[in-house]
C-alpha positions in Angstrom: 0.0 0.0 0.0 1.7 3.3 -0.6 1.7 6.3 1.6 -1.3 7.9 -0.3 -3.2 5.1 0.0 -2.4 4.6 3.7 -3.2 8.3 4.9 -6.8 7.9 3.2 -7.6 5.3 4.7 -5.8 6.5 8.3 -8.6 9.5 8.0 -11.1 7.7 6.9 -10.6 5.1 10.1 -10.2 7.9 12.1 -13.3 9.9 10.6 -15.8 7.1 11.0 -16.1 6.5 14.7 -16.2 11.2 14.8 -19.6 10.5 12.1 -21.4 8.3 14.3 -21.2 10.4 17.4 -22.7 13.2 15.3 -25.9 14.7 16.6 -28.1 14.3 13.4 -30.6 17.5 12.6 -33.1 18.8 10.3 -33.9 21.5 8.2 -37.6 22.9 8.4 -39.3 26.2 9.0 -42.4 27.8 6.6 -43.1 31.2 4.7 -46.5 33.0 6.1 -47.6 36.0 3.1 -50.9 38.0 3.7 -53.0 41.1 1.9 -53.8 43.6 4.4 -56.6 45.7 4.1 -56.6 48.4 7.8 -59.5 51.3 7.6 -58.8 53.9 11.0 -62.4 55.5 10.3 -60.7 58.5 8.0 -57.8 56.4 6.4 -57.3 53.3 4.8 -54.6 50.9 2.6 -54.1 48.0 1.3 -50.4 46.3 2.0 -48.7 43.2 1.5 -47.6 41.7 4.8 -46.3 38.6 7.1 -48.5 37.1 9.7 -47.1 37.6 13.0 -48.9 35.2 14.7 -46.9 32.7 12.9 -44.0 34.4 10.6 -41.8 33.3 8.2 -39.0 31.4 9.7 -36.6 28.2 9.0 -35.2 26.5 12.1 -31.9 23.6 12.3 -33.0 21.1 15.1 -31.3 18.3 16.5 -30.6 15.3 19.1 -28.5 12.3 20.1 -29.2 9.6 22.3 -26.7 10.1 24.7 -27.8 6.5 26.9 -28.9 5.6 30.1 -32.4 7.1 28.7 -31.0 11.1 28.0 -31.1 12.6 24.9 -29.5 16.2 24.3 -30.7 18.2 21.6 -30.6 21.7 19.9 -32.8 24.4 18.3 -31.9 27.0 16.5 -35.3 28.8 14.6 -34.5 32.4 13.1 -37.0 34.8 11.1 -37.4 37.4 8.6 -39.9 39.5 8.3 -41.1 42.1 5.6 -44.1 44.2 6.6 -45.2 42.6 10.0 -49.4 42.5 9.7 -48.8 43.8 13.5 -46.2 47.0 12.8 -47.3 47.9 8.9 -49.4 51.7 9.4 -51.4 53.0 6.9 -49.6 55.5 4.9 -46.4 53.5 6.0 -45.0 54.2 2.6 -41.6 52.0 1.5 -41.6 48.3 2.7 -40.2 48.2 6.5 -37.7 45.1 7.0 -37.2 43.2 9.8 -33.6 42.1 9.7 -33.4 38.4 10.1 -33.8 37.3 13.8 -33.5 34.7 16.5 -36.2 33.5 17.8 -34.9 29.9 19.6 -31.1 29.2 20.3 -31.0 26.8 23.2 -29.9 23.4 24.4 -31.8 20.5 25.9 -31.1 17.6 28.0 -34.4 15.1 28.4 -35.1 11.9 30.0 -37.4 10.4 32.9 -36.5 13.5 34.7 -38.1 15.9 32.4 -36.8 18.3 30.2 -33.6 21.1 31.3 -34.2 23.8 28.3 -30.9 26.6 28.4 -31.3 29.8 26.1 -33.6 31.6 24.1 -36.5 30.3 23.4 -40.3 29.8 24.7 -40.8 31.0 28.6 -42.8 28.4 30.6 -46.4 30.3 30.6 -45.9 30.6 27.0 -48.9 29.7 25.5 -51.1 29.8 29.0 -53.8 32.4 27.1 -53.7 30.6 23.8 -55.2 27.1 24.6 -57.4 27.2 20.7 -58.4 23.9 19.1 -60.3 25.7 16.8 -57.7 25.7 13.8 -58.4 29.1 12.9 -55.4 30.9 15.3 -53.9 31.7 11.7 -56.8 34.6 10.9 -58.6 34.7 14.2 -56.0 34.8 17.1 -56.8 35.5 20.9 -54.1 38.7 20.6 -55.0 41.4 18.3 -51.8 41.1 15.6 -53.9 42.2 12.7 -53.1 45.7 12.3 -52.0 46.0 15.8 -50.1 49.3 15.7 -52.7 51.0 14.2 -53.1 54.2 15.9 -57.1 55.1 16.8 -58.5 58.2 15.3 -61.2 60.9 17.3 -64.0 61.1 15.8 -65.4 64.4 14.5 -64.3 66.5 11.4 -60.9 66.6 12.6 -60.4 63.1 13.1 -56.9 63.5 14.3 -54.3 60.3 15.5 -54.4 59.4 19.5 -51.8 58.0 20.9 -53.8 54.6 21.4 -53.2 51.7 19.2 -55.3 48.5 18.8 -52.7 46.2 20.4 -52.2 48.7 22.9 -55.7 48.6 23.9 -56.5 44.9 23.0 -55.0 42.1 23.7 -54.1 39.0 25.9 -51.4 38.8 28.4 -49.1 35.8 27.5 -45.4 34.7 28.3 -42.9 35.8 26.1 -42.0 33.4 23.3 -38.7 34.6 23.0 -36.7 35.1 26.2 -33.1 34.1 27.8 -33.8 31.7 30.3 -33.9 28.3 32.1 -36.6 26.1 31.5 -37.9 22.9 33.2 -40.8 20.6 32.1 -41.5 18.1 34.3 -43.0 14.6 33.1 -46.2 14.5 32.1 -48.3 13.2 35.1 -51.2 11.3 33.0 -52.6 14.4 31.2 -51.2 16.9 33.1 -47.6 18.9 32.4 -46.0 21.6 35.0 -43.4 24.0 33.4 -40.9 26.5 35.7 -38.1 28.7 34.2 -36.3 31.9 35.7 -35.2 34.9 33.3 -33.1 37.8 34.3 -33.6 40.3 36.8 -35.4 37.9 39.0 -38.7 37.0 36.8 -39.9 33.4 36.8 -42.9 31.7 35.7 -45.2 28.7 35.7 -47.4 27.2 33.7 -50.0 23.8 34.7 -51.0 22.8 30.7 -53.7 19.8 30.7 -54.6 18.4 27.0 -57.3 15.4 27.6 -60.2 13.3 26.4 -63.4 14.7 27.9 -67.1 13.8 27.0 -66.5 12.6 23.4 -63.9 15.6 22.4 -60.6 17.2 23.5 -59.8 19.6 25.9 -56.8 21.8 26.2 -56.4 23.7 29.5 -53.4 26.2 30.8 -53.2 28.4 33.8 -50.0 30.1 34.4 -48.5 33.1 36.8 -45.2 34.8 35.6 -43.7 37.2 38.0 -41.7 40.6 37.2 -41.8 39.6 33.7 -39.4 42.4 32.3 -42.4 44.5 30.7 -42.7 47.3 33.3 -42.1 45.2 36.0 -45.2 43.8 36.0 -46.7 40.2 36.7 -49.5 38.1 34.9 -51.6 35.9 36.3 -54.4 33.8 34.0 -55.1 30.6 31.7 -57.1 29.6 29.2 -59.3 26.4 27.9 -60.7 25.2 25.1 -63.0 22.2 23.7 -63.2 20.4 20.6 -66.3 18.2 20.3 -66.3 14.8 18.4 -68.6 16.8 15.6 -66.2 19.8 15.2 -67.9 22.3 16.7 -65.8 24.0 19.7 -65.8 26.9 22.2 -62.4 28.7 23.3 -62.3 30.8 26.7 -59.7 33.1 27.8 -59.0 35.5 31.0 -56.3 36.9 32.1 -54.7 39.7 34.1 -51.9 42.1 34.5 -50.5 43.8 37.4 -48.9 47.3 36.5 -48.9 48.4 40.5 -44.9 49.0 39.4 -46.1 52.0 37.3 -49.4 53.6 39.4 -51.5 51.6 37.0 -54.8 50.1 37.3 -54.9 46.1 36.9 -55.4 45.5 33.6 -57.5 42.4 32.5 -58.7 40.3 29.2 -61.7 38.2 28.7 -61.9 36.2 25.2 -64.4 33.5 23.7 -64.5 32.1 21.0 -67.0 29.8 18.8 -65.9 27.6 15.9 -66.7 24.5 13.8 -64.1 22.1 11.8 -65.3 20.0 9.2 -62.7 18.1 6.6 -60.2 20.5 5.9 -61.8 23.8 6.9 -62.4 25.2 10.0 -64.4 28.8 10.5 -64.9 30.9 13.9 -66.1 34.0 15.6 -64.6 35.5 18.9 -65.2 38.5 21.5 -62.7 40.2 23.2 -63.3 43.0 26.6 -60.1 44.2 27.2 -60.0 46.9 30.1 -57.5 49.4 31.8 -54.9 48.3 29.0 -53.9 51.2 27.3 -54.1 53.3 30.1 -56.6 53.8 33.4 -60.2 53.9 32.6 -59.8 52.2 29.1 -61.8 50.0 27.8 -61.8 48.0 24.4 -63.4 45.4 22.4 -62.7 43.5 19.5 -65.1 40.7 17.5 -63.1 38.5 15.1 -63.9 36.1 12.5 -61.5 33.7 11.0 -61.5 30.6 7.9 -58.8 28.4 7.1 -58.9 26.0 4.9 -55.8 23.5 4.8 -54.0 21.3 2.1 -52.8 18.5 4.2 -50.2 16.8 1.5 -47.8 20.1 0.4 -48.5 21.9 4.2 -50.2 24.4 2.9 -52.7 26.7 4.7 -55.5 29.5 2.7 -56.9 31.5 5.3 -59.1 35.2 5.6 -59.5 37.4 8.3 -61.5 40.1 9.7 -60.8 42.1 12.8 -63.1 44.9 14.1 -61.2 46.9 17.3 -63.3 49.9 18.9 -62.5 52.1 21.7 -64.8 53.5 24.6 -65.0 57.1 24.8 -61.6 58.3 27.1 -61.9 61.9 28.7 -65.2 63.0 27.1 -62.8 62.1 23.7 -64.7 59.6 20.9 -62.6 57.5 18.8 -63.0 55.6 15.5 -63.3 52.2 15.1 -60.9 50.4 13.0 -61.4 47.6 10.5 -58.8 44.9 9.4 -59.2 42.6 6.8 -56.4 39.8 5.9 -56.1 37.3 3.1 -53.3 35.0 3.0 -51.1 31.5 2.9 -48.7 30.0 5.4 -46.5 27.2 3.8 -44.4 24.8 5.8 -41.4 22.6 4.3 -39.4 20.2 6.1 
């Protein structure tokens, strides 16, 4: 054998054992493009956006078996979004970017212990106001994301721009989805999963998340607290549930509240419902939101939704429409303009 020969296969021998103690991953992620179509009572456009409640992102996941029953994995999900359907104003003018972003980078360890999560990624009462089997979360979400920055106008000839926007007046209190922290997710006790994790500046959180069999359908249940959770230093406190029956028809409740004691605010609460029906690949619903003291002491906000998706199981491919109507109680003797939001759009997933 000469001394080419022999070095190849010297690497190759030495390559081979380095390959199989690889942790193997995956490529996946989808692309979520809407029409907007936001009317403030004296101004309106149309634009071309992405659906925050679910935008365009690829992730890289991965995980080895690491024996004695632990596996250690990864997660690495970034986005990029053009024209948020949350931040795009009317009259925004030129396209407004969102530079490409992390939204998960953590490692894992799991095993009959649970689940140790480290880095950025989902806080443990994420996803304790957003318990929705209703399959329509795409158009009709329990946070108001369509049009969301919209600023309210007064009513009246002058119908001049207040310095209340629909999110800012409208919308549930959730953990963040995106945050530097611990995580630990106990194992499941029959239906039943506890989650902890601790963030800087002394915030925590916990979430009870129940998904079950219950008189012919499903239920999905979360109640969660999350202390000092870096938004003015205030806490939330809240769950929601919701039921599918066995004939597709299911109801979605909400409630949740924030303490803003930190900043001489009032205690700001959401209540939410929701009523939809699934049948083959469709799935249509209508929701009510009371949203009070959000946007500032003695406010109060409603919003009515209505949402269709239709999915296309085999490609991963979702058509959905929206509407979202947001109005504003009367603040200081001042009236204010409903607003009217409209969305038409696709999500596509690949893997």
């Amino acid at each position: 054998m000469n001394k080419k020969a022999l070095a190849v296969a010297i690497s190759s021998a030495l390559a081979m054992p380095m390959a199989a103690q690889a942790v193997s991953f995956s490529v996946s992620g989808q692309v979520n493009k809407a029409i907007m179509f936001a009317d403030d009572g004296a101004d309106s456009e149309i634009t071309f956006v992405d659906n925050t409640a679910s935008n365009s992102r690829f992730r890289l996941t991965g995980s080895e078996d690491m024996g004695n029953g632990v596996t250690a994995g990864f997660r690495i999900e970034l986005a990029s979004t053009v024209n948020s359907n949350f931040t795009q104003t009317i009259n925004a003018g030129a396209d407004v970017a969102t530079a490409t972003g992390m939204r998960k980078g953590e490692a894992y360890f799991s095993g009959n212990f649970g689940t140790v999560s480290l880095g950025q990624g989902p806080t443990a009462t994420d996803g304790m106001g957003d318990a929705d089997l209703s399959n329509t979360w795409l158009a009709d979400f329990s946070a108001t994301t369509w049009g969301g920055v919209t600023a309210f106008r007064t009513s009246g000839a002058a119908a001049a721009t207040s310095a209340f926007t629909a999110a800012g007046v409208s919308t549930y209190f959730d953990g963040h989805s995106r945050r530097a922290r611990i995580r630990y997710d106990a194992p499941s006790f029959g239906p039943l999963t506890l989650s902890v994790d601790a963030q800087h500046g002394n915030a925590w959180g916990a979430k009870a998340y129940v998904y079950t069999s219950l008189g012919g359908g499903d239920l999905s249940l979360a109640i969660g607290h999350a202390s000092g959770d870096n938004r003015f230093g205030s806490s939330i406190t809240g769950g929601s549930a919701s039921f599918l029956s066995s004939n597709g028809t299911n109801i979605t409740l909400g409630y949740q509240e924030r303490d803003f004691a930190a900043v001489g605010r009032n205690t700001a609460d959401h209540f939410y419902v929701k009523l939809g029906h699934r049948w083959g690949n469709n799935a249509v619903s209508i929701s009510y939101g009371d949203n009070s003291e959000q946007g500032a002491n003695n406010t109060d906000a409603n919003t009515i939704g209505l949402g269709f998706v239709h999915t296309i199981p085999k490609p991963k491919v979702e058509l959905y429409a929206a509407y979202n109507h947001i109005s504003l109680d009367s603040v200081a003797g001042v009236s204010f303009e409903d607003i009217d939001v409209f969305g038409l759009g696709t999500r596509v997933k690949f893997d």
